[in-house]
N, C-alpha and C positions, 0 to 999 in steps of 0.2 A: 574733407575726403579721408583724410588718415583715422578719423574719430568711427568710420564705415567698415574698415580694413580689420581690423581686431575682431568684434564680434558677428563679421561674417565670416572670420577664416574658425572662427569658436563655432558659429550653427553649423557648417561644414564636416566639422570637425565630429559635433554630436549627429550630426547623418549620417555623418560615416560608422560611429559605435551604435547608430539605434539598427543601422543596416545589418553591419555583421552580427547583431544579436539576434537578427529575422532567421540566419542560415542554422543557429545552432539547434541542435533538438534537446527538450528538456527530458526528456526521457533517458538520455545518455547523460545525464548528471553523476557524475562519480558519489558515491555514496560515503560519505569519512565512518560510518560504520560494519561498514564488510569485514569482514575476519575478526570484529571484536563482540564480546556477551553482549547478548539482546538484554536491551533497559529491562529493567523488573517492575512489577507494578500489579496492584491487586483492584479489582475493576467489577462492578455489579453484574450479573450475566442480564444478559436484554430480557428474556423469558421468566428468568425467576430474580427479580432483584435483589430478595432477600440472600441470595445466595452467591458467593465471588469467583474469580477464576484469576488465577497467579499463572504466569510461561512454568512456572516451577510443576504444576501440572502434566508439562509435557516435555517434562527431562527425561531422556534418554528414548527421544520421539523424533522423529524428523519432521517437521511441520512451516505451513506456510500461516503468516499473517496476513489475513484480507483487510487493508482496510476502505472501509466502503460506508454508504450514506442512501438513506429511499428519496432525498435529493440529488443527487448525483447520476444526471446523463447516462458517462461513461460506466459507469457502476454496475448501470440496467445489462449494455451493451455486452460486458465482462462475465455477468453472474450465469449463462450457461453455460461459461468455458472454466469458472469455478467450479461449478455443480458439479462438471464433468468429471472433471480433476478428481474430484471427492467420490464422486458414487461410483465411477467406472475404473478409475484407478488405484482408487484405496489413499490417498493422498490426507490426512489428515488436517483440515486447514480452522484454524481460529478468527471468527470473524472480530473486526474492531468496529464497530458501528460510530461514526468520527461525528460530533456535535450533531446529532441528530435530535428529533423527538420522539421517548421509546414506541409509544400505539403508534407512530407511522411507522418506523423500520420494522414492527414485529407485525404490521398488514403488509408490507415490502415483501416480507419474507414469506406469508403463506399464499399470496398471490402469484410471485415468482421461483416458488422451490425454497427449499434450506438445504446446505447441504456442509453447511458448520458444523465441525464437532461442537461448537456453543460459539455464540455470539456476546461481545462484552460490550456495554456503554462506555463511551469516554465524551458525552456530554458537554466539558468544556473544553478538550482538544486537549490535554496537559498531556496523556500520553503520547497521544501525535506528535508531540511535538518534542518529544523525548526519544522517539527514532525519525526526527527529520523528516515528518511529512509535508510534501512541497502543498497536495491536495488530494483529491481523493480520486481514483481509486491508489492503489499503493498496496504491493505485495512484495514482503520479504518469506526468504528462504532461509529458516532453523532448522541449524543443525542437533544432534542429539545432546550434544556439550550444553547448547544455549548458546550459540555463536552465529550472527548473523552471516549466510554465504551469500546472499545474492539478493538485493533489492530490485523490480519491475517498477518504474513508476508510469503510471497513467492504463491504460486497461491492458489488463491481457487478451492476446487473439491466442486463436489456436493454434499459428505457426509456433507465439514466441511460448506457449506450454509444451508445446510437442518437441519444439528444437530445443530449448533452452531449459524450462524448470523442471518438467519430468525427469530429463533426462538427469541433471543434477541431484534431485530427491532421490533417484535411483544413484546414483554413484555414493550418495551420503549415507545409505542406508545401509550399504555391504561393509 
């Protein structure tokens, strides 16, 4: 009887942590890079590969990093409220195309809009993974320094552009 007791109060035990891991939302993940420089990193552009693109680019810019994939669901879901950002607000955003294949993300894109100041490959994820991407989609907020203010993970809707990063891109910009 007592050999029962142990590792049924243990399964109990991991129902109980796989449960409260059901309540949390991964989108509320604290990001350990807010307020410090955006990793650096020089990256082919998707369109012309012969050619790179550095964040050093967009010093003294306020800009968002998209990073996204023409496999990616939520990515489809997102890229209007991207677009929007960019063509309707003026919002300057850099696309990160995460382990993708480039002729599928550059038919992604003229199928569905572009609306990236430029799109960069990161083919084997090393840059993702160098600002802590959990998965795709994933958008942070650069400041003009090169300082990350504010990561979004998983799609943006229109609420959290309209309440949340506009409104930030505008505070960062004055």
């Amino acid at each position: 009887m007592n050999r029962f007791i142990l590792p049924l109060v243990g399964f109990i035990v991991l129902i109980g942590f796989l449960g409260f891991g059901l309540t949390l939302k991964p989108s509320e993940v604290p990001s350990p890079f807010i307020d410090k420089p955006a990793p650096g990193f020089t990256l082919p552009q998707l369109h012309t590969p012969e050619q790179t693109f550095s964040p050093e680019a967009m010093r003294g810019k306020v800009w968002l990093l998209n990073v996204w994939a023409s496999w990616c669901y939520a990515c489809l879901q997102e890229h209007p409220v991207i677009t929007e950002l960019a063509k309707t607000h003026g919002v300057s955003i850099v696309g990160l195309n995460y382990k993708d294949i480039r002729n599928e993300a550059i038919e992604w894109l003229e199928r569905y809009g572009n609306g990236y100041v430029v799109s960069v490959s990161d083919t084997q994820g090393r840059v993702g993974i160098d600002y802590g991407v959990y998965g795709v989609p994933e958008t942070f907020v650069i400041d003009k320094a090169g300082v990350i203010r504010y990561k979004h993970i998983g799609a943006v809707t229109e609420s959290a552009a309209r309440d949340t990063i506009l409104p930030l891109v505008r505070e960062l910009e004055q």
